[in-house]
C-alpha positions as CSV (number, residue, x, y, z in Angstrom):
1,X,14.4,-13.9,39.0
2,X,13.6,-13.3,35.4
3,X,13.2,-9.5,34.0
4,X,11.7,-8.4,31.1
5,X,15.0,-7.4,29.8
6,X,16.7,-10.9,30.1
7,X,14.3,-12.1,27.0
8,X,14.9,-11.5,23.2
9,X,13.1,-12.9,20.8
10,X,14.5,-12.9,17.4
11,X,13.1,-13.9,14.0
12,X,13.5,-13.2,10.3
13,X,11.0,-10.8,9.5
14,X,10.3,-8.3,11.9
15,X,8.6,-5.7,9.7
16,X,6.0,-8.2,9.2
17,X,5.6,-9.1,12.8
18,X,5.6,-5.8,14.1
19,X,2.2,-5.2,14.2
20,X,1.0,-8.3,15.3
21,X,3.3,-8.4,18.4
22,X,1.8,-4.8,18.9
23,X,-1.8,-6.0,18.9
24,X,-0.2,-8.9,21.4
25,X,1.3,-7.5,24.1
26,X,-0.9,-4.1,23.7
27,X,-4.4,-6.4,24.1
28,X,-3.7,-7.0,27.5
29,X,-4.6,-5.2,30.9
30,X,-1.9,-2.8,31.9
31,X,-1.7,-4.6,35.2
32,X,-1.2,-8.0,33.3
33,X,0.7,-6.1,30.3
34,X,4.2,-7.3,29.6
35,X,6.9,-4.1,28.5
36,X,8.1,-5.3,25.3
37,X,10.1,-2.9,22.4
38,X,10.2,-3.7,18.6
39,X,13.9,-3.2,17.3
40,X,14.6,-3.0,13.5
41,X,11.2,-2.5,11.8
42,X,10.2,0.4,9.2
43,X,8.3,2.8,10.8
44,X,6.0,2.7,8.1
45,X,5.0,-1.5,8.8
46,X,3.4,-0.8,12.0
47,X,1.8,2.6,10.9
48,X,-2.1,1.6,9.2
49,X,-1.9,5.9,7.6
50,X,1.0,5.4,5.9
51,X,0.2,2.1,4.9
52,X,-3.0,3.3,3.2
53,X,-1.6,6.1,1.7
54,X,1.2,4.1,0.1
55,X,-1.0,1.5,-1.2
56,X,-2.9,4.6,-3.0
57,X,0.7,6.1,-4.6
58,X,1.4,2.5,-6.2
59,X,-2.3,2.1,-7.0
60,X,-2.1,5.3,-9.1
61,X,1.0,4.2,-10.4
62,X,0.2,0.4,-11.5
63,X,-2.6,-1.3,-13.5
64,X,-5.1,-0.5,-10.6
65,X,-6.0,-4.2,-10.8
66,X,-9.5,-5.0,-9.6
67,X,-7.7,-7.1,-6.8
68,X,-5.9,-4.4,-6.0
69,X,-8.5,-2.1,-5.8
70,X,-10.7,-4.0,-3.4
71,X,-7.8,-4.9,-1.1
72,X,-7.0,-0.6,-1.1
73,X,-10.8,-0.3,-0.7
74,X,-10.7,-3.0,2.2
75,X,-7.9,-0.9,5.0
76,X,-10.0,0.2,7.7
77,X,-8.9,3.5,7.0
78,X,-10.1,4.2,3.9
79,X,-13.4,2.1,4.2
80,X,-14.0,4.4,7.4
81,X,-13.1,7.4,5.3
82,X,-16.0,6.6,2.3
83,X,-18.7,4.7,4.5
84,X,-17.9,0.9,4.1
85,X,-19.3,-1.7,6.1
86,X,-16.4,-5.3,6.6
87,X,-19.9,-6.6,4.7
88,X,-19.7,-4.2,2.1
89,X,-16.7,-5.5,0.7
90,X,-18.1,-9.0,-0.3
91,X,-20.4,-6.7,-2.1
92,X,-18.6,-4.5,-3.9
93,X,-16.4,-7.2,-4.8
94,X,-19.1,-9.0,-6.7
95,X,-20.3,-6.0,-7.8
96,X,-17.4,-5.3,-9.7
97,X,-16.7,-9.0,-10.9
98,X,-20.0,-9.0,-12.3
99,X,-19.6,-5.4,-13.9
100,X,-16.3,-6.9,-15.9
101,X,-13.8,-4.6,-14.3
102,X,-10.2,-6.2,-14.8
103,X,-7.7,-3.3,-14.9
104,X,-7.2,-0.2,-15.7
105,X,-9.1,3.3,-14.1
106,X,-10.1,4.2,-17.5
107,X,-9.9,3.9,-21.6
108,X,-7.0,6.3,-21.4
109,X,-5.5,4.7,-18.1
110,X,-5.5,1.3,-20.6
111,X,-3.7,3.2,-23.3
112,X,-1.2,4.8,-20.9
113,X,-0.8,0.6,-19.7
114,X,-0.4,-0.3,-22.8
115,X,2.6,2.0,-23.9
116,X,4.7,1.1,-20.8
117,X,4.5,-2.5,-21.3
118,X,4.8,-2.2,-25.1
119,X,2.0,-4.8,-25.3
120,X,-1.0,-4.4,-27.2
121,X,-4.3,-4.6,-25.8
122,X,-7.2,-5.3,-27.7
123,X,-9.5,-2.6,-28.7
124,X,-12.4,-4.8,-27.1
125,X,-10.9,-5.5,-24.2
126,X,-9.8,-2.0,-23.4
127,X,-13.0,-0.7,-23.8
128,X,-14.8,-2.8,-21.6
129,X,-12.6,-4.3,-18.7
130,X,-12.0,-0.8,-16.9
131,X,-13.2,0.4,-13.6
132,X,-14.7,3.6,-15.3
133,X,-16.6,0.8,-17.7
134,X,-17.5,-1.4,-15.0
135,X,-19.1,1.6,-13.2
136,X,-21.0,3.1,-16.5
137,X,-22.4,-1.2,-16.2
138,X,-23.7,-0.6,-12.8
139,X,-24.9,2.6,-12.7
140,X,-27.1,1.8,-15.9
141,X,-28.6,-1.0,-14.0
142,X,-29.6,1.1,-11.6
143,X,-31.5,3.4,-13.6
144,X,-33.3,1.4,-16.0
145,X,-36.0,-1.3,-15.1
146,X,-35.4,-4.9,-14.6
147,X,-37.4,-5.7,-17.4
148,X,-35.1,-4.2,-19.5
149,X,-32.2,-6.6,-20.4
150,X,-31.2,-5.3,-23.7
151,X,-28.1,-3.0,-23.9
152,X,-28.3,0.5,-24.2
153,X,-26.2,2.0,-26.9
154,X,-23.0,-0.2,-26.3
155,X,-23.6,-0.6,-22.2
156,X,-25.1,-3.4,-21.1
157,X,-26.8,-2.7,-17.6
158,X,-25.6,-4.8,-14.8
159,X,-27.8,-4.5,-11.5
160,X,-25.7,-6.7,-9.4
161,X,-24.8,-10.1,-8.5
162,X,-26.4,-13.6,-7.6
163,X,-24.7,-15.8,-5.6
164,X,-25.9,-16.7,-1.9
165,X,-28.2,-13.6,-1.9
166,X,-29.4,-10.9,-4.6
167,X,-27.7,-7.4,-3.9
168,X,-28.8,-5.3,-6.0
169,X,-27.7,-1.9,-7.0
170,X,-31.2,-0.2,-6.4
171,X,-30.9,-1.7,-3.2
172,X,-27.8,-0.2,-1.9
173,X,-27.6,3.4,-4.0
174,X,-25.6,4.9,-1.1
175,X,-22.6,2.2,-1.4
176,X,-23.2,2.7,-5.6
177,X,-22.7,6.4,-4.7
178,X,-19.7,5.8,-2.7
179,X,-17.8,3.8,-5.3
180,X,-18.3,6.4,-7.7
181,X,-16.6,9.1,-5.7
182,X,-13.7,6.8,-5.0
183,X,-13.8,6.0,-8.8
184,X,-13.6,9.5,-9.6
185,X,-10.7,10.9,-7.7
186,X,-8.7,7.8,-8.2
187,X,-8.6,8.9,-12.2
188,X,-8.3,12.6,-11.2
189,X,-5.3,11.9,-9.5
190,X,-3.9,9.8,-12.0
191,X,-4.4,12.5,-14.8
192,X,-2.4,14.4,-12.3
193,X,0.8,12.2,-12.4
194,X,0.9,12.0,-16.3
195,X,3.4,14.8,-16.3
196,X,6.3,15.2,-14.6
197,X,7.0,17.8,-11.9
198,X,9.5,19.5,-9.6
199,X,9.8,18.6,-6.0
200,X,7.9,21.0,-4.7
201,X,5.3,20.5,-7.0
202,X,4.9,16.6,-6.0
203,X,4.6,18.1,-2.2
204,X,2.1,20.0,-2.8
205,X,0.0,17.8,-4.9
206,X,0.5,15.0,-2.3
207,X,-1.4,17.6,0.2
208,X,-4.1,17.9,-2.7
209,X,-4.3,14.0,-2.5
210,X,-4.7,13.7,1.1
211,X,-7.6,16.0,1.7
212,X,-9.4,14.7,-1.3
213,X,-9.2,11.0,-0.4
214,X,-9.0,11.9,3.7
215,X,-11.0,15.3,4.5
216,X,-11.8,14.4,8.0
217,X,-8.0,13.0,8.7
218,X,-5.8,15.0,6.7
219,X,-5.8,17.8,9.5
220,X,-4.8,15.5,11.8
221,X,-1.5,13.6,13.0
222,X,-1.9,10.0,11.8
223,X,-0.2,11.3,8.7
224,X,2.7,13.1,9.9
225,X,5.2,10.3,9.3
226,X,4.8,10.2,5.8
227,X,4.9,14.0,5.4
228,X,7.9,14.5,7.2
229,X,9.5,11.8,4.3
230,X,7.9,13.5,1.7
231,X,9.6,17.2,3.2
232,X,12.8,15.1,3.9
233,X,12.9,14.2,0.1
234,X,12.4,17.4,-1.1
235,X,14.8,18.9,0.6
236,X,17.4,16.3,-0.4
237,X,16.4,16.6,-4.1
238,X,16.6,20.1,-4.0
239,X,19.8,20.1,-2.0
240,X,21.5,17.5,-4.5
241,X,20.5,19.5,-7.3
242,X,22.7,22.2,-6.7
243,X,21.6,25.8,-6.9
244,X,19.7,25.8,-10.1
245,X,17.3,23.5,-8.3
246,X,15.5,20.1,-9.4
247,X,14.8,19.2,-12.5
248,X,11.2,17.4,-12.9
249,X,11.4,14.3,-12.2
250,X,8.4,11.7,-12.9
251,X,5.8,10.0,-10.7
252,X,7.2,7.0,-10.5
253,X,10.3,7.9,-9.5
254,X,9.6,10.4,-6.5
255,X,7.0,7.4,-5.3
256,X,10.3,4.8,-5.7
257,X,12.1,7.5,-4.1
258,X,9.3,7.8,-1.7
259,X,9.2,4.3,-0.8
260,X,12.6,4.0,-0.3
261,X,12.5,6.8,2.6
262,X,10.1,5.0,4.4
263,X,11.4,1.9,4.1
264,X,14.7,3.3,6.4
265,X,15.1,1.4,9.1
266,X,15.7,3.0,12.1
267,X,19.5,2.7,14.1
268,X,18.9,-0.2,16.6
269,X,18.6,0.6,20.6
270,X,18.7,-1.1,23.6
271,X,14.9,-1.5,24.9
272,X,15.7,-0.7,28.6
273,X,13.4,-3.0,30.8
274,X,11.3,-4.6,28.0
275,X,10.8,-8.0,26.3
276,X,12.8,-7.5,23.1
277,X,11.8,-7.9,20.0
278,X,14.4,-8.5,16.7
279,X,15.3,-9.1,13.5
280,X,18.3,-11.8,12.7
281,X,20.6,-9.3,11.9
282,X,20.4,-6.9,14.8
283,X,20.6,-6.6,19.1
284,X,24.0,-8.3,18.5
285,X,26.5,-9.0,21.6
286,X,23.6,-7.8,24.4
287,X,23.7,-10.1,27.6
288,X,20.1,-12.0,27.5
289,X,19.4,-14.9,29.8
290,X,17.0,-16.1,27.4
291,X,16.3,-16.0,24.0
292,X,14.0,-17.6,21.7
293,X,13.7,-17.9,17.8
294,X,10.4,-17.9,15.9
295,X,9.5,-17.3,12.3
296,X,11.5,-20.4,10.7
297,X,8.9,-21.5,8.5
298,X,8.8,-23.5,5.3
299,X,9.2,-20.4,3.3
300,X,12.8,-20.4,3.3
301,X,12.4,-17.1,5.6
302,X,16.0,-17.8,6.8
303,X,18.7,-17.5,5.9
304,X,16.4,-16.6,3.2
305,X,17.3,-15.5,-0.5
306,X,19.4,-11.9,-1.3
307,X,17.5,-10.1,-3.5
308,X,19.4,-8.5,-6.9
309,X,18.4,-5.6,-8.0
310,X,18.3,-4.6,-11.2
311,X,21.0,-1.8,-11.3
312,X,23.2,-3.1,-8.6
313,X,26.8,-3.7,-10.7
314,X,28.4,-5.0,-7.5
315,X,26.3,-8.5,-8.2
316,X,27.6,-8.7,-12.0
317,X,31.1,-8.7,-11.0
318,X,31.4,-9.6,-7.1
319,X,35.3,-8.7,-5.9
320,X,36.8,-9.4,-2.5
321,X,35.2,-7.3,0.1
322,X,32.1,-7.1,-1.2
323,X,28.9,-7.2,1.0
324,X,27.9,-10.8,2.0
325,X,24.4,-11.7,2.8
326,X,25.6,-15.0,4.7
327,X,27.7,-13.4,6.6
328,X,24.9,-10.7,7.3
329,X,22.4,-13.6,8.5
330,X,25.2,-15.0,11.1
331,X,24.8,-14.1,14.8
């Protein structure tokens, strides 16, 4: 007879499938439902909190691209969080198009852009492809009367966007109301990360963060996991520094820092009586009876590519010894 714990299915990219087997297997009637265990994914894949909150760290940090926006806007929990319908988004999304927004939060979030990537932006276009210009587009259009199509000072009004059906601003004031808001504290809190700041300091502005962008979650315990990270790294900072404490250090790097907690994966266990779910790499040497492979698509998923990374001297002059990524992929 076949148990759950004879099967293991293994594939390249667990993180990635962790959720989806979780919707799976958890869809089902619990006298139907097959025990199954995920080994070898990051916490943080298969948790929609962090997630969301991550995705609001590297928006802040980035060019806050209208793409990315809309895609930040789009996670169920921050659409529940600010009121927005799955039919909002189409929307909002045209709304925006429409209203010019490229990148950027603002004129100075543009300037900030543009002495990072040492690039020049035109003075035109800085002035007008911005989410805070978009919005000032959109909220004239709302206020003045469709008659009026001439610009008013250097603002052209924008009052929505035609394609399969007219939605206009003046018809949805609430949603124009709620993109505002989100406007708003997205450039608060990016003013915020301009200067550098101890550990402690990040800690307690990430608290800030959550109850302005999350007041009716923030109490609660959907964002524990990334808290506890964000205390780990502190501590570790603080612990690494010595007694004279930690220095400042910038946003970017506490959220790399950040991100590179989260992305631990945990130490690989045996899932007991359970269908078993795997990565390539781990569940090595277990007794299955049966054991299938899935995830070998075109994308050269496996044995896949080893990633450099910029600062990693091992790759410029590889000796004897050295870490293999071959040998990593064999079972």
């Amino acid at each position: 007879t076949l148990r759950p714990d004879d099967v293991l299915v293994v594939m390249p990219d667990i993180s990635g499938a962790a959720p989806l087997i979780d919707k799976v297997f958890g869809s089902l009637p619990e006298s139907r439902r097959i025990p199954w265990s995920v080994s070898g994914a990051r916490p943080s894949d298969s948790d929609p909190a962090s997630a969301a909150v991550m995705s609001l760290l590297r928006l802040l940090a980035g060019r806050a691209d209208a793409l990315s926006f809309i895609e930040w806007v789009s996670l169920p929990i921050v659409s529940e969080a600010y009121g927005f319908s799955v039919s909002d988004m189409a929307v909002l999304n045209d709304w925006l198009i429409q209203a010019g927004y490229r990148f950027g939060l603002s004129e100075s979030h543009l300037e900030a852009i543009e002495r990072e990537d040492g690039q020049p932006v035109l003075p035109a276009l800085m002035h007008d492809m911005s989410l805070e210009r978009a919005l000032e587009r959109l909220t004239l259009g709302f206020f003045m009367s469709e008659s009026v199509e001439s610009p008013w000072g250097d603002t052209l009004p924008v009052r929505g966007h035609e394609g399969g059906t007219w939605v206009s601003v003046g018809d949805r004031p609430l949603l124009l109301e709620g993109l505002l808001k989100v406007a708003g504290k997205l450039e608060e809190s990016r003013l915020d990360t301009v200067i550098p700041k101890k550990p402690e300091a990040w800690q307690h502005w990430f608290t800030a963060l959550l109850a302005a962008f999350f007041p009716d979650r923030s109490a609660s315990g959907c964002f524990d996991p990334i808290r506890e990270a964000i205390s780990t790294l502190t501590e570790e900072m603080n612990r690494a520094a010595g007694p004279e404490g930690a220095e400042p250090v910038s946003y970017p790097l506490f959220l790399e820092a950040l991100a590179g907690k989260l992305q631990t994966v945990p130490e690989n266990a045996y899932g007991g009586n359970t269908v078993t779910f795997s990565g390539m790499t781990q569940m090595r040497n277990l007794p299955y009876r049966v054991i299938a492979v899935i995830g070998l698509n075109a994308d050269s998923a496996f044995p896949g590519c080893s990633q450099r990374e910029e600062f990693d001297l091992m790759t410029v002059r590889p000796r004897r010894g050295d870490r293999d990524s071959r040998i990593d992929n064999r079972n």
